[in-house]
N, CA, C and O atoms as a printed pandas DataFrame, in Angstrom:
     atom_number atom_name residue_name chain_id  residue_number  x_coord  y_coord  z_coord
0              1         N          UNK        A               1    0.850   -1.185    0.000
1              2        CA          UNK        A               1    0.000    0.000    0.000
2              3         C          UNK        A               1    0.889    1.238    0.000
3              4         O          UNK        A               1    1.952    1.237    0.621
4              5         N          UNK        A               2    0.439    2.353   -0.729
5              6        CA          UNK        A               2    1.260    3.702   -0.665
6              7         C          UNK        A               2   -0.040    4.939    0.061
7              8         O          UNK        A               2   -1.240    4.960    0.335
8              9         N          UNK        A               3    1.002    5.715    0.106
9             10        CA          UNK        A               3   -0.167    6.837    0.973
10            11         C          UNK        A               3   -1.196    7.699   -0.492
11            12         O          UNK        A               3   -0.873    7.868   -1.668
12            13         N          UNK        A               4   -2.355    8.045    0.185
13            14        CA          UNK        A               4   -2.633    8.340   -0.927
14            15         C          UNK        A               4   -2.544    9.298   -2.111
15            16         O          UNK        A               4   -1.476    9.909   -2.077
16            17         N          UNK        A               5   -3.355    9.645   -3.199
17            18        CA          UNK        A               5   -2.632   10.502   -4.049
18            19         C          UNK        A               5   -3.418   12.042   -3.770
19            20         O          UNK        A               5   -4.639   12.117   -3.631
20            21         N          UNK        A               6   -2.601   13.108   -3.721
21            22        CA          UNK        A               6   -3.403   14.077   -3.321
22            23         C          UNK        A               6   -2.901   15.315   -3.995
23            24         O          UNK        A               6   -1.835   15.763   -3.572
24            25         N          UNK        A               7   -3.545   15.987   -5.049
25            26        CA          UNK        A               7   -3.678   17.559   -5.517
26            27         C          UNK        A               7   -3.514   17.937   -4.630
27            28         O          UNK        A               7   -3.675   17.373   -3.549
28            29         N          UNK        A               8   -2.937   19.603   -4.945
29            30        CA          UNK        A               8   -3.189   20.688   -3.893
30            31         C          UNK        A               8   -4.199   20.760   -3.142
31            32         O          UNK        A               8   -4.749   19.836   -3.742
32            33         N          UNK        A               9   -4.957   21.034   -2.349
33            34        CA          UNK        A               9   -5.613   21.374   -1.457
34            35         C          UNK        A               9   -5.193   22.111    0.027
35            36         O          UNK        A               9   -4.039   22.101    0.454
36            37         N          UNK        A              10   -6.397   22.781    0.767
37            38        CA          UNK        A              10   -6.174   23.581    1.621
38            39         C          UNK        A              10   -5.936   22.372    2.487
39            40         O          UNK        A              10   -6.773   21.480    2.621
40            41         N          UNK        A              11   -4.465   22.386    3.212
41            42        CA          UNK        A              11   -4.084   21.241    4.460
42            43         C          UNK        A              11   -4.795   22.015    5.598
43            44         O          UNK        A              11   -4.901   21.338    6.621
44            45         N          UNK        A              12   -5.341   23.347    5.678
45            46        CA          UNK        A              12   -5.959   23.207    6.773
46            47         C          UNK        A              12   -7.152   22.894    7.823
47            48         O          UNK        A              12   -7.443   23.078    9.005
48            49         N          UNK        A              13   -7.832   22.100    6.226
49            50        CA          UNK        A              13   -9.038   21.121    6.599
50            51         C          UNK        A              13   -8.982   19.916    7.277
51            52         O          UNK        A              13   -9.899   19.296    7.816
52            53         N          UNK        A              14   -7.295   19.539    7.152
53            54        CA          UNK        A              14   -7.477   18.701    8.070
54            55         C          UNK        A              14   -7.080   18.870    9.737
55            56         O          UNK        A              14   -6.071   19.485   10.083
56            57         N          UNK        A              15   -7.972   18.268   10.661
57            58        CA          UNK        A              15   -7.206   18.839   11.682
58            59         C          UNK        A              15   -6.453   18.738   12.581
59            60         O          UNK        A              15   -6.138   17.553   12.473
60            61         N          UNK        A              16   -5.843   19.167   13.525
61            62        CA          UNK        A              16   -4.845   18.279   14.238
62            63         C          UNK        A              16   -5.915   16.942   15.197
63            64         O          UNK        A              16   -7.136   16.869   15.339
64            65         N          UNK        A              17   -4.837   16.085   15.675
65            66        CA          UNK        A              17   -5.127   15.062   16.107
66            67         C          UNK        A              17   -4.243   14.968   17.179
67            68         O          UNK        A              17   -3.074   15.236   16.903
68            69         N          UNK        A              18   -4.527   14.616   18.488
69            70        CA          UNK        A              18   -3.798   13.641   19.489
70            71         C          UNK        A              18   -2.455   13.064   19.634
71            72         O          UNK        A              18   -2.829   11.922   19.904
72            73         N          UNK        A              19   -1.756   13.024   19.647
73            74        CA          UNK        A              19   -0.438   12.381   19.224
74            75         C          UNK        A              19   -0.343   10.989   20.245
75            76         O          UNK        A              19   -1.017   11.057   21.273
76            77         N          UNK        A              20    0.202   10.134   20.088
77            78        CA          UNK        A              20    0.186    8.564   20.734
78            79         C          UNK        A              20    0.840    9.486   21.573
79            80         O          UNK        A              20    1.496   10.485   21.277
80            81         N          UNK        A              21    0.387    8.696   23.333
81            82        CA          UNK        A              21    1.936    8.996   24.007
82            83         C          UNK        A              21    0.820    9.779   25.429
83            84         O          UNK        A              21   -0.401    9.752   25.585
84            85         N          UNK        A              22    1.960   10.426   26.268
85            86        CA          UNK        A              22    1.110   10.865   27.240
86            87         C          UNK        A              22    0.937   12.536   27.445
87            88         O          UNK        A              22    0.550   13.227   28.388
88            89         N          UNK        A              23    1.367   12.797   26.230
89            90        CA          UNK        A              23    1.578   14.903   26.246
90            91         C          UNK        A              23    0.061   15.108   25.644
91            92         O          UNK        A              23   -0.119   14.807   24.464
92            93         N          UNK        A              24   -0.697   15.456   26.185
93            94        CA          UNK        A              24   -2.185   16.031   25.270
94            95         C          UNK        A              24   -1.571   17.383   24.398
95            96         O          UNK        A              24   -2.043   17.565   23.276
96            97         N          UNK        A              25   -0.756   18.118   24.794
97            98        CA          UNK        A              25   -0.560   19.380   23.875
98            99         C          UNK        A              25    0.455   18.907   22.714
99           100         O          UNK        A              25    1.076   19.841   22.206
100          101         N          UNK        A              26    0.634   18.083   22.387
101          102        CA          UNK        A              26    1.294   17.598   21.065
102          103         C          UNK        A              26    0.052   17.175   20.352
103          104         O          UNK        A              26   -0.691   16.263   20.715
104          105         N          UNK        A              27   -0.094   17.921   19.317
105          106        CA          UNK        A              27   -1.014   17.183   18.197
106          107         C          UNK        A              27   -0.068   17.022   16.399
107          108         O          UNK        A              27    0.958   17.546   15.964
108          109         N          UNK        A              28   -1.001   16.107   15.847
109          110        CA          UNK        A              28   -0.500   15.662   14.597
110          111         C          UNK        A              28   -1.911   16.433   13.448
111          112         O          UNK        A              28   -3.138   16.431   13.551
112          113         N          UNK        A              29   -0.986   16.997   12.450
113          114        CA          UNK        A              29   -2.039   17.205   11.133
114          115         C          UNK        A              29   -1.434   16.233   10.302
115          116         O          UNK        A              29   -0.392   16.537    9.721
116          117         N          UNK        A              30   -2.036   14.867   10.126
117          118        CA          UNK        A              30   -1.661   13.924    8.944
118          119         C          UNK        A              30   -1.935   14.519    7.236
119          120         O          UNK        A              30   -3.014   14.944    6.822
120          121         N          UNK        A              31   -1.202   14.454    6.775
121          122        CA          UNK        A              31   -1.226   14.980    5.297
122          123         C          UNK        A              31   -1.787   14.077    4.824
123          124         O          UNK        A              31   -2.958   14.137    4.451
124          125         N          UNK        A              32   -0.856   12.779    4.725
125          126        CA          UNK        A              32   -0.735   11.663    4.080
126          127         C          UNK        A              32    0.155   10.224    4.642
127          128         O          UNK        A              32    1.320   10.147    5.033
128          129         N          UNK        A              33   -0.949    9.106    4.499
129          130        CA          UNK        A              33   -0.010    8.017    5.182
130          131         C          UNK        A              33   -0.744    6.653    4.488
131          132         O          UNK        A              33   -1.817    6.601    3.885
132          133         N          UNK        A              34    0.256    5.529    4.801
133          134        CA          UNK        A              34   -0.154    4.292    4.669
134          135         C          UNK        A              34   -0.096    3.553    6.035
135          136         O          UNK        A              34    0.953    3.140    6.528
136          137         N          UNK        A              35   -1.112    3.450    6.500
137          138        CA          UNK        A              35   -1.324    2.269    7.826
138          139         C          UNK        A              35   -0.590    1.328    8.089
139          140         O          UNK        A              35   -0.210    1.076    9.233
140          141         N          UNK        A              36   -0.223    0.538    6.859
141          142        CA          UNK        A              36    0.043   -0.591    6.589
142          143         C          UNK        A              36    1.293   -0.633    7.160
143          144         O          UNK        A              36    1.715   -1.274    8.123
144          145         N          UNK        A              37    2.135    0.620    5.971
145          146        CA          UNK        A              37    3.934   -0.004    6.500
146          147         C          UNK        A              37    3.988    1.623    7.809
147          148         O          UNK        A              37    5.154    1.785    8.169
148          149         N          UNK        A              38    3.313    2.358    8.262
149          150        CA          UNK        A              38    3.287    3.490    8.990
150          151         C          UNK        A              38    4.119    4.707    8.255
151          152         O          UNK        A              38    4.286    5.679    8.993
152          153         N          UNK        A              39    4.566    4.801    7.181
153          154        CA          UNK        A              39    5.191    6.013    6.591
154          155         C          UNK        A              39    3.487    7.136    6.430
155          156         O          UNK        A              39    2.314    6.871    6.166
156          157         N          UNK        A              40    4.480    8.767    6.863
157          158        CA          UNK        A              40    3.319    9.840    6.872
158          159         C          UNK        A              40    4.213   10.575    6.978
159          160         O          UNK        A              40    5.372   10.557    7.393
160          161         N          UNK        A              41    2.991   11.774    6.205
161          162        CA          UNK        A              41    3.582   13.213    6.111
162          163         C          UNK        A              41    3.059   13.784    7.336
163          164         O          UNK        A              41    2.067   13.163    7.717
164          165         N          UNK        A              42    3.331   14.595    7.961
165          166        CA          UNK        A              42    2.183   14.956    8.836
166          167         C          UNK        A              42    3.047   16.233    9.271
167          168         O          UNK        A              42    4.179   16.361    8.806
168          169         N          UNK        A              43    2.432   17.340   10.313
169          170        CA          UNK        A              43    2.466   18.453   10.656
170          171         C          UNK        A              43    2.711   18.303   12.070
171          172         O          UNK        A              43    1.629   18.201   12.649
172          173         N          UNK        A              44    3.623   18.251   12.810
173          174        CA          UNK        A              44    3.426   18.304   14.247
174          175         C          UNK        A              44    3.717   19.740   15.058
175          176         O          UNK        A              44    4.735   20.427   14.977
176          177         N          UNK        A              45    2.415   20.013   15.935
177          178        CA          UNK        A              45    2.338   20.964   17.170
178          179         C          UNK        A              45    2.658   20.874   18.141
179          180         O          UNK        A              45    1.888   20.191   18.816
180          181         N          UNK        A              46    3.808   21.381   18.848
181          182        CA          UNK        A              46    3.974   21.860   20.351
182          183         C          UNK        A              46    2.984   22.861   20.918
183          184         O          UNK        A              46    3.587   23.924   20.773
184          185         N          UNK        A              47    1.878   23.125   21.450
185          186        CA          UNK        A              47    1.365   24.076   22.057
186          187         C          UNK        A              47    2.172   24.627   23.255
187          188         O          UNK        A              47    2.497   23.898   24.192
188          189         N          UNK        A              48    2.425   25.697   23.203
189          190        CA          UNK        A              48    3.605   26.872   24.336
190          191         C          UNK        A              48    3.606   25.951   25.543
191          192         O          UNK        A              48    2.509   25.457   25.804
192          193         N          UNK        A              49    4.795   25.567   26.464
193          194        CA          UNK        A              49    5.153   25.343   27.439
194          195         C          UNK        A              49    5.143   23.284   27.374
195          196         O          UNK        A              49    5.830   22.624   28.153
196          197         N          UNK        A              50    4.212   22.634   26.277
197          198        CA          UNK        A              50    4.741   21.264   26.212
198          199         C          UNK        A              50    6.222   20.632   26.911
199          200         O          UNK        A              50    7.220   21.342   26.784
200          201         N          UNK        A              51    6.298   19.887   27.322
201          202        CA          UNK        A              51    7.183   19.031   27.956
202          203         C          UNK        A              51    7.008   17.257   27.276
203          204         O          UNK        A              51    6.177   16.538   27.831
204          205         N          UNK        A              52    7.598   16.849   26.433
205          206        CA          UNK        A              52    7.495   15.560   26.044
206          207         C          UNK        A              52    8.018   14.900   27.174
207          208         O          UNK        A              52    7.354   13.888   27.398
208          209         N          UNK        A              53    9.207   15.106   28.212
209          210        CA          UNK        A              53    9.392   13.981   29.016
210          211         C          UNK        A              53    8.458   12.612   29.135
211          212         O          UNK        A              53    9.050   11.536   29.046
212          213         N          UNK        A              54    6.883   12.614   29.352
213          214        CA          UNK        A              54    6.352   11.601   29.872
214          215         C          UNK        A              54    6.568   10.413   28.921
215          216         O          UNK        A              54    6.890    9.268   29.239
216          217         N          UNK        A              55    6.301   10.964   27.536
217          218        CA          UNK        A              55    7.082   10.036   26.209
218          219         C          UNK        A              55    8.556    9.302   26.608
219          220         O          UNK        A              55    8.837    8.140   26.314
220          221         N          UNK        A              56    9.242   10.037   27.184
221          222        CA          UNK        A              56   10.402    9.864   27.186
222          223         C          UNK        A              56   11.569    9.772   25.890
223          224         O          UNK        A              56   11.259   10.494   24.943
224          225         N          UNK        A              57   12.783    9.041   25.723
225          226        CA          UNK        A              57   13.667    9.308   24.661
226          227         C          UNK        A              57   12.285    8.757   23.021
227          228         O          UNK        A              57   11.093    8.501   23.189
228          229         N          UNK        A              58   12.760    8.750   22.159
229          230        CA          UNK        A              58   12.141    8.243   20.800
230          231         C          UNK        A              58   13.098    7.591   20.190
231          232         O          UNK        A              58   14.239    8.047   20.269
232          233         N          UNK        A              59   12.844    6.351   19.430
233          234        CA          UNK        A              59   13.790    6.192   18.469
234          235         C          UNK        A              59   12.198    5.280   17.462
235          236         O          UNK        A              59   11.120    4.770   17.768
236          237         N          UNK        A              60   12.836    5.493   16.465
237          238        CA          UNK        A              60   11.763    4.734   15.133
238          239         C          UNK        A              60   12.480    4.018   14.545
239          240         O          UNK        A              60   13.682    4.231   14.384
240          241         N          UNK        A              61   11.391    2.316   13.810
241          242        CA          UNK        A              61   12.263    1.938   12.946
242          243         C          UNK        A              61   12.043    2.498   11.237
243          244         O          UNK        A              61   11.711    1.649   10.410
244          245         N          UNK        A              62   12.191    3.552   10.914
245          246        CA          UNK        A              62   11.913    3.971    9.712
246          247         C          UNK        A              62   12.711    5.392    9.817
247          248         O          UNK        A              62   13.158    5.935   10.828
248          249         N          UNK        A              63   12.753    5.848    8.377
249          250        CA          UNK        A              63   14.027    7.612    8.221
250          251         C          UNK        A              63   12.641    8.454    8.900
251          252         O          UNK        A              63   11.470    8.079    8.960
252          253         N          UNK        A              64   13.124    9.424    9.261
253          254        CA          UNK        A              64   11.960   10.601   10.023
254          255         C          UNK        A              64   13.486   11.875    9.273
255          256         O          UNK        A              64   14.686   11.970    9.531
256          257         N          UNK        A              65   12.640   12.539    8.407
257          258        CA          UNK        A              65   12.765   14.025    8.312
258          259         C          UNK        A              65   12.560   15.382    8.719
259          260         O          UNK        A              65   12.154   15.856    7.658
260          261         N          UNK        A              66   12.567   16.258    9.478
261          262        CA          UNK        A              66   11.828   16.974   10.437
262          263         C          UNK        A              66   12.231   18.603    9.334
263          264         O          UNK        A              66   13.354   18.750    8.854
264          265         N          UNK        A              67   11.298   19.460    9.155
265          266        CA          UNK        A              67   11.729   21.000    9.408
266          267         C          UNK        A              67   10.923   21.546   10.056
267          268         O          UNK        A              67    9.779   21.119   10.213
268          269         N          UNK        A              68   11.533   22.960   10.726
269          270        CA          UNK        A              68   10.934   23.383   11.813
270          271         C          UNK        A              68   10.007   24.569   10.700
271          272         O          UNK        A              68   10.130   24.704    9.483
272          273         N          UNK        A              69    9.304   25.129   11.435
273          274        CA          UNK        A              69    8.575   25.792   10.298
274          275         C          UNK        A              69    8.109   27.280   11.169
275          276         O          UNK        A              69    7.904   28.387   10.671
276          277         N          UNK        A              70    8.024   26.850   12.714
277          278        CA          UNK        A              70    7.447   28.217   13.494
278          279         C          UNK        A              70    7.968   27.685   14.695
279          280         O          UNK        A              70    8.106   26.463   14.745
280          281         N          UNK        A              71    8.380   28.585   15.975
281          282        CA          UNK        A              71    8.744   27.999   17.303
282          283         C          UNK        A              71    9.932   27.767   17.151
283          284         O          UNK        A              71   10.710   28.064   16.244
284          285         N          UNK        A              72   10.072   27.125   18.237
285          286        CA          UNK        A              72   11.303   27.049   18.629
286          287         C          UNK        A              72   10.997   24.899   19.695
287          288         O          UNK        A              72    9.893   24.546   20.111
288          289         N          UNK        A              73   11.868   24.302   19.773
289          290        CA          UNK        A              73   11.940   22.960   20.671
290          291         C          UNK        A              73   13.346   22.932   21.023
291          292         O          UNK        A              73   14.240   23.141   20.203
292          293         N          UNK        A              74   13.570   22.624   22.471
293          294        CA          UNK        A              74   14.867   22.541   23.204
294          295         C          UNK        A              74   14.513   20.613   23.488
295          296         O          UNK        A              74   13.601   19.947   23.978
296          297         N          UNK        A              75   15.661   20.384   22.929
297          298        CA          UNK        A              75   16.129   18.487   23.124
298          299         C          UNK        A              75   16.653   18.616   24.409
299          300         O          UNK        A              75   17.793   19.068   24.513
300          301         N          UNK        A              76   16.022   18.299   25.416
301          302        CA          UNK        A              76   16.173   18.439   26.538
302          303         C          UNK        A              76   17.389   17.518   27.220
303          304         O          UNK        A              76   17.968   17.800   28.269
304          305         N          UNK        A              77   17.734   15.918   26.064
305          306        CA          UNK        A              77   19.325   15.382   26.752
306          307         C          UNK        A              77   20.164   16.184   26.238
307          308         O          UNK        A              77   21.019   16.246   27.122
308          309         N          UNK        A              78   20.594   17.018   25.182
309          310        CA          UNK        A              78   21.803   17.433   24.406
310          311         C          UNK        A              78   21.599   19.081   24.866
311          312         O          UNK        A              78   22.644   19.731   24.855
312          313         N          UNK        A              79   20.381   19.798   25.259
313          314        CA          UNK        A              79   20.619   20.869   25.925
314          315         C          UNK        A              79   20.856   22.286   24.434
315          316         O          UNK        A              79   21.604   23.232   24.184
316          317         N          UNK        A              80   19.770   21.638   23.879
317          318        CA          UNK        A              80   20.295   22.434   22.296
318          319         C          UNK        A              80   18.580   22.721   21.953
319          320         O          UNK        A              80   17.661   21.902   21.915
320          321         N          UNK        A              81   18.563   24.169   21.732
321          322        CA          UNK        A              81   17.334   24.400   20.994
322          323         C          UNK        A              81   17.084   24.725   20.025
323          324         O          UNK        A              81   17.693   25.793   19.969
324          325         N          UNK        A              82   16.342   24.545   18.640
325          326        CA          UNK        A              82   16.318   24.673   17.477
326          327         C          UNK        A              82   15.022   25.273   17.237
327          328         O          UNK        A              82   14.030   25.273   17.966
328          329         N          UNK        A              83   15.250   25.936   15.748
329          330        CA          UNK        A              83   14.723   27.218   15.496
330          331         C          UNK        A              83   14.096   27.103   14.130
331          332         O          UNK        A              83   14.572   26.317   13.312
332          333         N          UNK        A              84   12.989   27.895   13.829
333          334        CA          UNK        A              84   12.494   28.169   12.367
334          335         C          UNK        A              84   13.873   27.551   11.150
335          336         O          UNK        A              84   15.095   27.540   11.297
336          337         N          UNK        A              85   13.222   27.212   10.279
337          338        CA          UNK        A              85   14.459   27.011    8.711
338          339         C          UNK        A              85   15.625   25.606    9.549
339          340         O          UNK        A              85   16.615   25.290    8.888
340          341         N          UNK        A              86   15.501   25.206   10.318
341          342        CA          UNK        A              86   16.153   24.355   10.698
342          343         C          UNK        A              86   15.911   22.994   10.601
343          344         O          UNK        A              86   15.266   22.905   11.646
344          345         N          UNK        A              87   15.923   21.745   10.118
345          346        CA          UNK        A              87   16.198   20.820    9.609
346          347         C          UNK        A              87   17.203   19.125   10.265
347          348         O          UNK        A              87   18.415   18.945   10.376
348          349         N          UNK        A              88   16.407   18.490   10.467
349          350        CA          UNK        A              88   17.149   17.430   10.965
350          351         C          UNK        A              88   16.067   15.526    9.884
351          352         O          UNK        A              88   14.929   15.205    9.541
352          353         N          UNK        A              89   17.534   14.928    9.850
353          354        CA          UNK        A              89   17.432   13.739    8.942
354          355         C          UNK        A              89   17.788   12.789    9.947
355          356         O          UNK        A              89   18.879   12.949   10.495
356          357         N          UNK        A              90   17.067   11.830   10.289
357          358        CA          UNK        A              90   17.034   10.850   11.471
358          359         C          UNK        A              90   16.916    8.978   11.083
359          360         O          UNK        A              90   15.894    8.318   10.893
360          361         N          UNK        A              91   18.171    8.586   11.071
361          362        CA          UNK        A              91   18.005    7.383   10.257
362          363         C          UNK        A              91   17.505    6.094   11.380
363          364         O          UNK        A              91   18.011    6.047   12.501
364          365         N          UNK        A              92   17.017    5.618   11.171
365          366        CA          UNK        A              92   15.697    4.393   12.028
366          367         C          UNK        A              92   17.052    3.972   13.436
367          368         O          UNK        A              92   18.116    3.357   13.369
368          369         N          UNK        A              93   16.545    4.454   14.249
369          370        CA          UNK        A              93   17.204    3.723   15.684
370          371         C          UNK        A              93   17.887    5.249   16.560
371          372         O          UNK        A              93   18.162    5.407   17.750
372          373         N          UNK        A              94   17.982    6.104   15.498
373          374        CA          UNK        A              94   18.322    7.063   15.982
374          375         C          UNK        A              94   17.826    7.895   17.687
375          376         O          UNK        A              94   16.628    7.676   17.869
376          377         N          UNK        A              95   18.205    8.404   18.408
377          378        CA          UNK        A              95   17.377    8.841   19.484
378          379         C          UNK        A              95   17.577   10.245   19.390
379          380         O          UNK        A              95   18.500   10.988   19.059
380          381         N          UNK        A              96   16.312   10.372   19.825
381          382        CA          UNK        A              96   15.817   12.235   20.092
382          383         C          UNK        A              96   15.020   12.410   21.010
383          384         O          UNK        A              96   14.217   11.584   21.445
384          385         N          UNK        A              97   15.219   13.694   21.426
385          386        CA          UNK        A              97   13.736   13.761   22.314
386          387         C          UNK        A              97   14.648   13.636   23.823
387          388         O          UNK        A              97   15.869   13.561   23.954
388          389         N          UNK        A              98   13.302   13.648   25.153
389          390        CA          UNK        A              98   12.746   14.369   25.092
390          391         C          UNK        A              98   12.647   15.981   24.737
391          392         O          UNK        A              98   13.746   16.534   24.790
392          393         N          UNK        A              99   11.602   16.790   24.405
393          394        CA          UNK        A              99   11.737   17.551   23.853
394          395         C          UNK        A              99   10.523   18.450   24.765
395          396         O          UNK        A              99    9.511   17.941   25.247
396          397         N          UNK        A             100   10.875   19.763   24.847
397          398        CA          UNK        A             100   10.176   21.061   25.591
398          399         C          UNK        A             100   10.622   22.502   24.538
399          400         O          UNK        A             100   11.536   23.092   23.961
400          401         N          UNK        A             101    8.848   22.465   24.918
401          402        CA          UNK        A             101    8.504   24.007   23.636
402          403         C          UNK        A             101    8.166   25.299   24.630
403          404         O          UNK        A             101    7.001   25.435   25.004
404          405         N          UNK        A             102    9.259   26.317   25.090
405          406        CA          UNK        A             102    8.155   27.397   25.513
406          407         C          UNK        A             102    7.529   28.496   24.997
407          408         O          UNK        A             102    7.138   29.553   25.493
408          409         N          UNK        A             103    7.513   27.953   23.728
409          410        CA          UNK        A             103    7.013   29.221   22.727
410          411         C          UNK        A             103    5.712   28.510   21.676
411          412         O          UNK        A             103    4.819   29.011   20.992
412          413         N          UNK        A             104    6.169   27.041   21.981
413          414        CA          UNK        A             104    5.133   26.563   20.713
414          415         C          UNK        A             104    5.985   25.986   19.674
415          416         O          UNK        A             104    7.169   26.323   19.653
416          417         N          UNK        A             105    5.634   25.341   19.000
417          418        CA          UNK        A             105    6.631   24.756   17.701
418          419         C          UNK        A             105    5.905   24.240   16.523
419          420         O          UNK        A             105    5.067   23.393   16.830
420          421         N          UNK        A             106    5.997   24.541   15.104
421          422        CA          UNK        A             106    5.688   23.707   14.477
422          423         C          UNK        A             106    6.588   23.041   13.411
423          424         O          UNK        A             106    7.301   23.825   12.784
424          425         N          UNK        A             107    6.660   22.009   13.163
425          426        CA          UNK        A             107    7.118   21.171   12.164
426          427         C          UNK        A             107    6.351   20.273   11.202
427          428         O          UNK        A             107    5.369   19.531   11.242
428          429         N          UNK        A             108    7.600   20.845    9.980
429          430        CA          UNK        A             108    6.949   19.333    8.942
430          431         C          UNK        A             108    7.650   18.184    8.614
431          432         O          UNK        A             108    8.835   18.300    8.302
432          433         N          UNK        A             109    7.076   16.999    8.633
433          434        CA          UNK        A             109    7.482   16.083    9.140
434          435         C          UNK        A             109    7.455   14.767    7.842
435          436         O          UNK        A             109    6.336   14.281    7.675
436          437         N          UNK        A             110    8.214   14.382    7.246
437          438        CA          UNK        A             110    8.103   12.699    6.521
438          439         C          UNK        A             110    8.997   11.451    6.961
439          440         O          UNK        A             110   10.211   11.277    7.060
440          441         N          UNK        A             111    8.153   10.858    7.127
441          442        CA          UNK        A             111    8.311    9.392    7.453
442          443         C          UNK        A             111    8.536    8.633    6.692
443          444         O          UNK        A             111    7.753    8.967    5.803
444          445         N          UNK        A             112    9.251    7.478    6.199
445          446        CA          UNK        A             112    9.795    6.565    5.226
446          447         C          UNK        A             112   10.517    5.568    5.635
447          448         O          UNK        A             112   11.435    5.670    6.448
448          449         N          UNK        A             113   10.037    4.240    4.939
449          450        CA          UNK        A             113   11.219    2.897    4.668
450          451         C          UNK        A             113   11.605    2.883    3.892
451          452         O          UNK        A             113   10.960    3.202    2.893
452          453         N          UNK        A             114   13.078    2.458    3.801
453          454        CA          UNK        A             114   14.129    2.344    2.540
454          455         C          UNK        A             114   14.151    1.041    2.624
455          456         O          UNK        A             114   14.430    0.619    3.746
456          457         N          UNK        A             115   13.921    0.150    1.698
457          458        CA          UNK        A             115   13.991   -1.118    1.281
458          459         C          UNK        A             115   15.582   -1.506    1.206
459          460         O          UNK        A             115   15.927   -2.631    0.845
């Protein structure tokens, strides 16, 4: 299965969603995904003052692409906060996170398996 096929349209019909995990102020705007193998485009929100700790570290088995797009997120083990136009490529096992927003954050986000 592939994600599906989609023209332009206004992404802001779709709306955010819940994110797995135990932070309620993290939500997801899914663009586009396949269930099947879990690759998605999606939009993720920090709402101001979020704390991912309860998540704790992350690692995925699939590439995760991130740009930041608004806000600001401080990686709370490495003590480094990143900013608008900023950019990170995360190859499957990688760890990130936890992560704290006191301004809010948004990112865009693709998910992928490399065969």
């Amino acid at each position: 299965m592939a994600k599906p096929e989609h023209e332009f349209f206004p992404a802001g019909k779709i709306g955010f969603t819940p994110c797995e995990g135990d932070v309620p102020q993290l939500t997801e705007r899914i663009l586009a995904a396949d269930a099947v193998s879990g690759v998605a485009t999606r939009m993720l929100r920090f709402e101001p003052g979020t704390d991912t700790t309860p998540n704790g570290v992350q690692t995925h088995d699939f590439w995760e692409e991130v740009y930041i797009l608004q806000g600001s997120i401080t990686d709370l083990r490495l003590g480094e906060t990143f900013t608008p136009g900023m950019y990170a490529c995360r190859p499957p096992g990688m760890e990130h996170g936890p992560w704290r927003s006191d301004d809010g954050c948004l990112t865009f986000e693709v998910r992928y398996r490399v065969q």
